[in-house]
C-alpha positions as CSV (number, residue, x, y, z in Angstrom):
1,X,12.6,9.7,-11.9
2,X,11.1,7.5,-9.3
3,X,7.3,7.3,-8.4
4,X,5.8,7.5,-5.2
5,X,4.9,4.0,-5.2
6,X,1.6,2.8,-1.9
7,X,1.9,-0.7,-1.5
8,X,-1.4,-2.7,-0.5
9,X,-0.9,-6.3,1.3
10,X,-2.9,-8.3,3.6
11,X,-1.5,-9.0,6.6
12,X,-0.3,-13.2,6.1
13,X,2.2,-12.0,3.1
14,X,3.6,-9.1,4.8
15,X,7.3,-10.9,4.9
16,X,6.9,-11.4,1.4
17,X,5.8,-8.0,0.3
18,X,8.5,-6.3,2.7
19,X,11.1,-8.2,0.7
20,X,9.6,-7.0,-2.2
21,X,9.3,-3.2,-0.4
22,X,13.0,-3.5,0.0
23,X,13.6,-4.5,-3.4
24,X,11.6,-1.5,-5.0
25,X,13.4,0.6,-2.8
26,X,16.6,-0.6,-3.3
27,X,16.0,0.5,-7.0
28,X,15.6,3.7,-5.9
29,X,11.6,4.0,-6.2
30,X,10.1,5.9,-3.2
31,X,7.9,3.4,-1.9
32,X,5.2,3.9,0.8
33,X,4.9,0.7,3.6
34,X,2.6,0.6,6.5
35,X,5.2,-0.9,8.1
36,X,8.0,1.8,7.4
37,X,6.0,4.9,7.5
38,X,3.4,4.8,9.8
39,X,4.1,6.4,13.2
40,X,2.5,6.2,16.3
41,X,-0.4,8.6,17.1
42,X,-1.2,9.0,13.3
43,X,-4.6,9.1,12.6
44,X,-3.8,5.7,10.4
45,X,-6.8,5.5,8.8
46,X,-6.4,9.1,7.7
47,X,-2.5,8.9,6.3
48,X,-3.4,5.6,4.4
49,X,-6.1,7.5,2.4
50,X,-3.8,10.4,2.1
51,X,-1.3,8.0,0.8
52,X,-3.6,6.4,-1.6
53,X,-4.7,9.7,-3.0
54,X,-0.8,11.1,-3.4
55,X,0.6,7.8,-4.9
56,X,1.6,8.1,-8.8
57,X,1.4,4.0,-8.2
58,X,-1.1,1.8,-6.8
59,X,0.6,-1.7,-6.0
60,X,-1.7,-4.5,-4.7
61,X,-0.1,-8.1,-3.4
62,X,-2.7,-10.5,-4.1
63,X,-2.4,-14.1,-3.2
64,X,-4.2,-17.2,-2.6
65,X,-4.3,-15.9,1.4
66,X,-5.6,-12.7,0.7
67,X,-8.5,-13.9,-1.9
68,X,-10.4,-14.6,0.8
69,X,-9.2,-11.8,3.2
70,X,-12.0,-8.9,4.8
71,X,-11.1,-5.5,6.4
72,X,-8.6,-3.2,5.5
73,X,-7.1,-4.6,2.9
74,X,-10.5,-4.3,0.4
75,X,-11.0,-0.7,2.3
76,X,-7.6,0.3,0.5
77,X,-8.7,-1.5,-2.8
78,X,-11.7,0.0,-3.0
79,X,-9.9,3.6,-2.0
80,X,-7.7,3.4,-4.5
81,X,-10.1,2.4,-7.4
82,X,-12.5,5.3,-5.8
83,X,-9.1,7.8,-6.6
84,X,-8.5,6.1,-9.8
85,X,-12.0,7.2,-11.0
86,X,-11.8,10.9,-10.5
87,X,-8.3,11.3,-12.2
């Protein structure tokens, strides 16, 4: 049965994680991507936490351009260990 898989990338290897995005879901795994599912008018913030906290998975693309990334990508990381502590 597939997982509701969030996927967590900063923003320079976004080609290479939508690849990967299209991959997963080409395997039939129900993947969430900013990129995909995301709408305008969302309180993004909100849905991304929302997200985080209804994902089975927790998939984060690290590389040596996001080592040294700050913002939103750690915000995620830090949700997602934050959810991973209460279950």
């Amino acid at each position: 049965m597939p997982k509701k898989l969030f996927t967590s990338y900063a923003k320079p290897n976004s080609d290479a994680v939508k690849a990967l995005v299209e991959f997963r879901k080409s395997a039939g795994v129900d993947v969430w991507f900013d990129k995909d599912d995301l709408l305008g008018g969302q309180d993004w913030n909100q849905v991304i936490i929302d997200e985080i906290k209804q994902a089975q998975l927790f998939l984060l693309c690290l590389s040596a351009e996001s080592r040294d990334r700050r913002g939103y990508f750690y915000k995620e990381m830090r949700t997602a260990l934050d959810v991973a502590k209460t279950v």
